[in-house]
C-alpha positions as CSV (number, residue, x, y, z in Angstrom):
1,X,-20.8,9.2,2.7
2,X,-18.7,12.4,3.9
3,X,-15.5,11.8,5.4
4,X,-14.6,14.9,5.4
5,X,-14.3,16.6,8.9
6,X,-17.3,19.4,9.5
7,X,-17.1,22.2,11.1
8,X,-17.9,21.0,14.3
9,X,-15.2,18.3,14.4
10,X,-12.8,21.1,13.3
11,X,-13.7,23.2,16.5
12,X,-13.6,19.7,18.6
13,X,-9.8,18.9,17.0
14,X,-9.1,22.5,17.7
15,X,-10.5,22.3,21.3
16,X,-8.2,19.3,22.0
17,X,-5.1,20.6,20.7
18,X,-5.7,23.7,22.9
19,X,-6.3,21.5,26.1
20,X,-2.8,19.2,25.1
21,X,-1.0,22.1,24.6
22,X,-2.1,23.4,28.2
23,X,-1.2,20.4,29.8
24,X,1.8,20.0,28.5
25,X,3.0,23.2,28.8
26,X,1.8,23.0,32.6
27,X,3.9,19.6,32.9
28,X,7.1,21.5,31.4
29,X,6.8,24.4,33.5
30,X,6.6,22.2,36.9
31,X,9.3,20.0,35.9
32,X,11.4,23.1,34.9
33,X,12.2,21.9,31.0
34,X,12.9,24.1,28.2
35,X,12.6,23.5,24.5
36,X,15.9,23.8,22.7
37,X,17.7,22.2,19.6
38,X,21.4,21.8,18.9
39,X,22.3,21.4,14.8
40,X,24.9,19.0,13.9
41,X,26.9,18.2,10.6
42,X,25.0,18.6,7.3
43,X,22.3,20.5,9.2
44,X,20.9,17.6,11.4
45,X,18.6,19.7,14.3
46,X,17.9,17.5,17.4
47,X,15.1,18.9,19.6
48,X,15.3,18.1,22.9
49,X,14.2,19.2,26.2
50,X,16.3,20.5,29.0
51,X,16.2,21.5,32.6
52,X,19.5,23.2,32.9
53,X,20.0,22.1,36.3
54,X,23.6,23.0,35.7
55,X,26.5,21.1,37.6
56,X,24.1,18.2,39.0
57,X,24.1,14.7,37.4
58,X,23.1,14.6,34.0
59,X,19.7,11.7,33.2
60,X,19.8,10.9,29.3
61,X,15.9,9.9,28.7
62,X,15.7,8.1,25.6
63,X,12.2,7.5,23.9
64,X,10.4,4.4,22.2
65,X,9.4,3.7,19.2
66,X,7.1,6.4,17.5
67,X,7.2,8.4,20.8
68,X,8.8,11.6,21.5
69,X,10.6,13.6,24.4
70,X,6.7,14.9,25.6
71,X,6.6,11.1,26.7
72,X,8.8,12.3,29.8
73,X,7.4,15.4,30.9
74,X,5.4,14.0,34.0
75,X,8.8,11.8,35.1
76,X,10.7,14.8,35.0
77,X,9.2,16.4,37.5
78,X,10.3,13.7,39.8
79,X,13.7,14.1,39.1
80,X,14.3,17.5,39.6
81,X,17.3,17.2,41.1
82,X,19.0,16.2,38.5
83,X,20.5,17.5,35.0
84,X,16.9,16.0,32.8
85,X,18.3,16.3,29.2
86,X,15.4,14.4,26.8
87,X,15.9,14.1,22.8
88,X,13.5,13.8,20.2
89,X,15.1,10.7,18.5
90,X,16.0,10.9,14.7
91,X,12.8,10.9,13.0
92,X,11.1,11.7,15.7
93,X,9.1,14.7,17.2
94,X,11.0,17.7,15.8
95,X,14.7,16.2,15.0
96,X,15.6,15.9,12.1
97,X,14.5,12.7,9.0
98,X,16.0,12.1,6.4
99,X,13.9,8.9,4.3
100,X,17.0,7.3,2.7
101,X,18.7,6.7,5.7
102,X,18.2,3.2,7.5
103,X,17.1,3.9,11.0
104,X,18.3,0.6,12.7
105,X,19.6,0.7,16.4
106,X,23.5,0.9,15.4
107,X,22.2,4.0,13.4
108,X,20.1,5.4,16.5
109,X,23.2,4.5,18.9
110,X,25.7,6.3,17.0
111,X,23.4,9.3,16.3
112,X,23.3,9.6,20.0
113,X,26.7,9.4,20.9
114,X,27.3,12.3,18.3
115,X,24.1,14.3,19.6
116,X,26.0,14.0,23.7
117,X,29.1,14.8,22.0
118,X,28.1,17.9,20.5
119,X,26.1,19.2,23.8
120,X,29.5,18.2,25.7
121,X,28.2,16.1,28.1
122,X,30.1,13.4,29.3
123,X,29.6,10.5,32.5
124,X,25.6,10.3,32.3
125,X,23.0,8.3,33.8
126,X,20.6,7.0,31.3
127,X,17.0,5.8,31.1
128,X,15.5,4.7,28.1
129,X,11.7,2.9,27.5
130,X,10.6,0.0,25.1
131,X,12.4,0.9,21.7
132,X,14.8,3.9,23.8
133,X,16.2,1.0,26.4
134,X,17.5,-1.2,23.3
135,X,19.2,1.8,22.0
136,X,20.3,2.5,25.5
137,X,21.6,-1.7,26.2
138,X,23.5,-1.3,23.1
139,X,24.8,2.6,23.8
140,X,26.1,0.8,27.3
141,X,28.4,-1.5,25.5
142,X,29.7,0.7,22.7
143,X,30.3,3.2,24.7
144,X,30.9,1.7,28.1
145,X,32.8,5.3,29.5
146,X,30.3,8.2,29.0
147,X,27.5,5.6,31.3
148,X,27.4,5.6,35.0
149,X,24.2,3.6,35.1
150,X,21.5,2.3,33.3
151,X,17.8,2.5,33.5
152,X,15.5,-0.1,31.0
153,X,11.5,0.9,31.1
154,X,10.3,-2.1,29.2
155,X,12.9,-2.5,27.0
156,X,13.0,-4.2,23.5
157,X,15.9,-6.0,22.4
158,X,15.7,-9.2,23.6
159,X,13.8,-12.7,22.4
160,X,10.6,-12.7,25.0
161,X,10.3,-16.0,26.7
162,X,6.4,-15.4,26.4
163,X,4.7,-14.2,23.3
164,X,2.7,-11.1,24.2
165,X,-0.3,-10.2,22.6
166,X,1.7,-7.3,20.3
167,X,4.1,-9.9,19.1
168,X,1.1,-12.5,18.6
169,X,-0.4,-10.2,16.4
170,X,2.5,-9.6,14.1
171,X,3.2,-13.3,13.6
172,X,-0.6,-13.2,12.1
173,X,0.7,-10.7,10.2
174,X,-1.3,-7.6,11.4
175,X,0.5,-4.9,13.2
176,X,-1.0,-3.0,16.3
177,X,1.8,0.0,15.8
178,X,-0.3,0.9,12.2
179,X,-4.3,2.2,12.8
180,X,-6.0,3.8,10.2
181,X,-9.3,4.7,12.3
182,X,-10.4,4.7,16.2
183,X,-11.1,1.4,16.6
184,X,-7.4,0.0,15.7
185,X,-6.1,3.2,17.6
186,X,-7.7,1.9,20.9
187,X,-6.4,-1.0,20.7
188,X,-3.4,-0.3,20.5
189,X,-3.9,1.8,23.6
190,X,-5.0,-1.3,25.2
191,X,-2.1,-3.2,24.4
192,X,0.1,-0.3,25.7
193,X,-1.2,1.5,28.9
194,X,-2.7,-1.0,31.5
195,X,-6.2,1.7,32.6
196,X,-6.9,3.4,29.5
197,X,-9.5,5.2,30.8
198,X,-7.2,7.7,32.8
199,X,-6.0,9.5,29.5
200,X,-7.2,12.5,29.0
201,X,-9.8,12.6,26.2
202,X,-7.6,15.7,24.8
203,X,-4.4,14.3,24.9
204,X,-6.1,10.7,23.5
205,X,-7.4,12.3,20.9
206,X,-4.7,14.4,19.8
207,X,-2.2,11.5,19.9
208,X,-4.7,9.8,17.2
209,X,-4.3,12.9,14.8
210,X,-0.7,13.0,14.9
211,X,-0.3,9.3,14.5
212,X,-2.2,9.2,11.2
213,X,-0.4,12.3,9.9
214,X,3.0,10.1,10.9
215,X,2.0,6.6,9.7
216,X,3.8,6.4,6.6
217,X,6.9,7.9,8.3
218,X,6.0,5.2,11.2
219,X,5.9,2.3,8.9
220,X,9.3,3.4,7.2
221,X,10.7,3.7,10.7
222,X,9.7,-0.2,11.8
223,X,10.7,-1.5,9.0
224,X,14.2,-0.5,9.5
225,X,14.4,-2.7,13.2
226,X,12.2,-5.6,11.7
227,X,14.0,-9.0,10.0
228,X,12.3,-9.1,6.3
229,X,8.4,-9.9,7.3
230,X,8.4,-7.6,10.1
231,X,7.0,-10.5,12.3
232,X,10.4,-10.2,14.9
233,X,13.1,-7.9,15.8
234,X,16.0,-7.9,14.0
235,X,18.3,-10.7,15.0
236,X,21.5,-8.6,13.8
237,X,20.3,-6.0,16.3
238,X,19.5,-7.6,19.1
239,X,21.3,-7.9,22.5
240,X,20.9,-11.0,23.6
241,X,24.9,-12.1,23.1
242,X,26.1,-8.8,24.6
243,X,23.8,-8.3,28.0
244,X,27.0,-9.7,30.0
245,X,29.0,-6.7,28.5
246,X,26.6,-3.9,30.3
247,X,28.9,-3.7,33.2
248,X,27.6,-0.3,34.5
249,X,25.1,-1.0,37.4
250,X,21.5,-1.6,35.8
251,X,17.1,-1.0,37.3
252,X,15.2,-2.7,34.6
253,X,11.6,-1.8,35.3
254,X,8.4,-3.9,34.1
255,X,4.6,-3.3,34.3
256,X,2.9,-6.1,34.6
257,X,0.3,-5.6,32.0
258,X,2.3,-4.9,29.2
259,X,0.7,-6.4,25.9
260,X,3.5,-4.9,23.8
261,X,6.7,-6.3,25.7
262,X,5.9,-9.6,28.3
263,X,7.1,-8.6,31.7
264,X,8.8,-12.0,31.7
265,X,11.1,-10.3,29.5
266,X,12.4,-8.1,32.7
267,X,13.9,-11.9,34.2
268,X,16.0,-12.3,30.7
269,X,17.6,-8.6,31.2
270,X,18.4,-9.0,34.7
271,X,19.9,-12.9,34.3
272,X,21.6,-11.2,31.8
273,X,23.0,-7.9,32.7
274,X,25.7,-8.5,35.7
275,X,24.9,-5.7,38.7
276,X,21.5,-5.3,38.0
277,X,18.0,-5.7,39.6
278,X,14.7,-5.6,38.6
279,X,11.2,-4.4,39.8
280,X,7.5,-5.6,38.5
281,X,4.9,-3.2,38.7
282,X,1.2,-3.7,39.4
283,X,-1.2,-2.9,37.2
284,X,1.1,-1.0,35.1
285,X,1.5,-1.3,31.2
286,X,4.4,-0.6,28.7
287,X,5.3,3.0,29.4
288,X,5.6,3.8,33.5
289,X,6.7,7.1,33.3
290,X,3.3,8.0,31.8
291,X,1.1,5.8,33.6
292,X,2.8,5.9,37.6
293,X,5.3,8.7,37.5
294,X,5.1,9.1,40.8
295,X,6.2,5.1,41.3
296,X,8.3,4.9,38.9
297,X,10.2,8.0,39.6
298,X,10.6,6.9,43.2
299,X,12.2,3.6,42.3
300,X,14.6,5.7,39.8
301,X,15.4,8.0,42.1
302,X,16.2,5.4,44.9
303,X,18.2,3.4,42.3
304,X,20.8,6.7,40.9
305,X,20.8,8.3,44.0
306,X,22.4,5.4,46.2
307,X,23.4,2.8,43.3
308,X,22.7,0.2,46.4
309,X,20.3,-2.8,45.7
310,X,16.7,-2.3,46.3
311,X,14.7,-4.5,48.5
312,X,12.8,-5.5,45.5
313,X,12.4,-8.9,44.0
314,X,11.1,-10.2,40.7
315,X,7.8,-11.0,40.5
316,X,6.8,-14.9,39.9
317,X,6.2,-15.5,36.3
């Protein structure tokens, strides 16, 4: 049989990329971001994207796992009134990779502080989804001065007090993040977004190329936050002993059908984490901002904008 692609699937790939391309340039032009990259020691480029709203607040938004800063475009928009700075993570998106590096969270933390550092910015807000809010938990407590507050999207970093379906399928040892055809790629999509159906067939489709250009980078990448079978999160990394030292005032933020991280989990972080609250959403899966901007920018915005307690409760478990 021939697996190569044929002519037609060559103008179909080529179709989609055109229509991702549009959209997403559409999405950055209404939420006001430009592409930019700052170069640190030993020519380490970070790409990021920012909406030089000069003078206002600044909003770190820190990516997950295998994601990149495109991931925030349509919460952006929402926050337009403040400074939206976005990185593309180490070995991610367009920063830099280097393979013989060990990309664990102290590695992503510190690479942070020295990307902030190097853009000057200083006394930041920051949100930070699935693998982005551990970096961002642990980013609180090492460098407690440079946060004002803290924003955790389903957040990894933590022992779930309920095995989700993602975690289930690692201890069997197969692993949802690695696809090598459609059918493994949709599942994963199930697990992670709770109506799949509302992705645009581009942008789906696209996102499938690029991940199977990226798997072997992907599975260098997990390996790196995984204890030695790659069935759990690293116990040296976690934050589980440190969630009392995130003083700054917290908004941890669940969907409820998240198959990667259980939303029970979003009870642990705010028991945990001292001036903090926490909001459930409906028929939302593990990455809000892409799924309910509108929602999710709403709570954010009510949250950083009068760092009062919502009149939101936890949803029963």
């Amino acid at each position: 049989m021939n697996n190569h692609p044929t002519g037609t699937d060559n103008l179909k790939n080529l179709w989609h990329q055109s229509c991702t391309r549009l959209i997403k340039g559409l999405g950055r032009r209404w939420a006001g971001l430009e592409r930019r990259s700052i170069e640190l020691e030993q020519g380490r480029k970070y790409a990021y994207y920012d909406n030089n709203r000069q003078g206002k607040d600044v909003v770190l938004l820190i990516h997950g796992f295998n994601a990149d800063k495109d991931h925030w475009i349509p919460l952006a928009s929402r926050l337009k009134q403040y400074h939206i700075i976005a990185p593309d993570l180490c070995g991610h998106g367009d920063s830099w990779y280097e393979e013989s590096y060990t990309h664990d969270i102290p590695f992503y933390v510190n690479e942070l502080k020295k990307f902030v550092d190097a853009l000057g910015v200083q006394r930041f807000h920051m949100v930070g989804n699935s693998m982005g809010g551990w970096i961002t938990s642990l980013f609180c407590v090492a460098y407690p001065e440079d946060v004002r507050s803290v924003v955790l999207l389903n957040s990894v970093g933590i022992k779930p007090p309920v095995v989700s379906p993602f975690f289930k399928a690692l201890s069997e040892g197969k692993n949802p993040f690695f696809f090598s055809n459609q059918a493994e790629f949709d599942l994963l999509l199930k697990l992670s977004v709770a109506d799949v159906s509302a992705i645009p067939k581009s942008i789906k489709q696209v996102s499938y190329q690029e991940g199977l250009e990226r798997m072997d980078r992907a599975r260098k990448l997990f390996a790196d936050i995984m204890d030695e079978d790659e069935r759990l999160t690293h116990p040296d990394q976690m934050v589980d002993s440190v969630l009392a030292n995130i003083m700054q005032p917290a908004l941890i933020v669940w969907g409820d059908k998240d198959g990667i991280m259980d939303s029970s989990m979003a009870d642990v972080f705010q028991r945990g984490i001292p001036n903090s609250q926490a909001v459930i959403m409906s028929n939302v899966g593990h990455v809000p901002m892409l799924e309910c901007p509108k929602e999710a920018g709403r709570y954010i915005k009510g949250f950083l904008g009068s760092q009062v307690p919502l009149s939101v409760s936890l949803a029963a478990q």
